[in-house]
N, C-alpha and C positions, 0 to 999 in steps of 0.2 A: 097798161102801165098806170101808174098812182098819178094823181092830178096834185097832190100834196105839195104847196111851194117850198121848195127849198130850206129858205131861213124857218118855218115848221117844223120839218123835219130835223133840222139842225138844233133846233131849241128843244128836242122831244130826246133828240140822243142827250143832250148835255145832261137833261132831267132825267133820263134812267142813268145816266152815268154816277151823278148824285145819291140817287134811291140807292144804285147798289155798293155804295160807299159805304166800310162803315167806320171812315173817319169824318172828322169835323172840315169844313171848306178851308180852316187858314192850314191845317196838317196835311191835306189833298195834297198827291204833287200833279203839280200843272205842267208837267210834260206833255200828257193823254190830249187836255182839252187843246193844247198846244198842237199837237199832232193833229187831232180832229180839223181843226180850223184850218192849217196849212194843205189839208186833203181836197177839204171843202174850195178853198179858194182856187187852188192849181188845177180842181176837175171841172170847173166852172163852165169850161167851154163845151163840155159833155153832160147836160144836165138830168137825159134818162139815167143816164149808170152812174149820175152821180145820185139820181135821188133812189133807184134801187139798191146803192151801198149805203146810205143811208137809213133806209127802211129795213131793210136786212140785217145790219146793226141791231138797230134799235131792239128789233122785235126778239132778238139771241142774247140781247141783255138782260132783256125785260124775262123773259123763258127762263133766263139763266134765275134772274132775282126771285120770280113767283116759283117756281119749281127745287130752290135749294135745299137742301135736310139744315135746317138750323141747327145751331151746337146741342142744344138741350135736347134734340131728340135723336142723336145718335147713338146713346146709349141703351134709351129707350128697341129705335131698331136691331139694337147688336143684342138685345136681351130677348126680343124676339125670335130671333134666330138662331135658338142652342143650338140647333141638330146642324148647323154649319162649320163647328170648328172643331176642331180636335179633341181637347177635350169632353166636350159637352160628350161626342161619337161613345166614348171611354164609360160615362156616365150613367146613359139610359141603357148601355148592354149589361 
């Protein structure tokens, strides 16, 4: 199990939570980090599964943030891939 303290881990979620925002912190709605903290607090007494839902988080965020197709390149992929739509099928026969 991760040796990671807690409040780390808690402050490592909040920062991908930020990275994969793409509003400004006063437009954020602070439901989320509200929710996080009220998690945090009430699993307190279970500190393995709490710092494994923690880490687990984090790391689904962070995957989610480095692995997204940005807007400006979905066209790019969807122009890649003629032979996949109906049309294009239509075109190269």
């Amino acid at each position: 199990m991760s040796t990671t303290p807690i409040p780390h881990l808690y402050r490592s979620l909040l920062r991908e939570l930020r990275l994969a925002s793409h509003k400004s912190r006063t437009t954020r709605n602070p439901t989320v980090n509200t929710h996080i903290r009220t998690l945090v607090e009430s699993s307190s007494n279970n500190p393995n599964s709490l710092s494994k839902i923690l880490l687990e988080t984090r790391d689904f965020l962070r995957a989610t943030r480095i692995h997204a197709v940005q807007p400006h390149t979905r066209h790019v992929a969807r122009r890649a891939s003629g032979g996949h739509c109906p049309t294009s099928r239509v075109e190269c026969s």
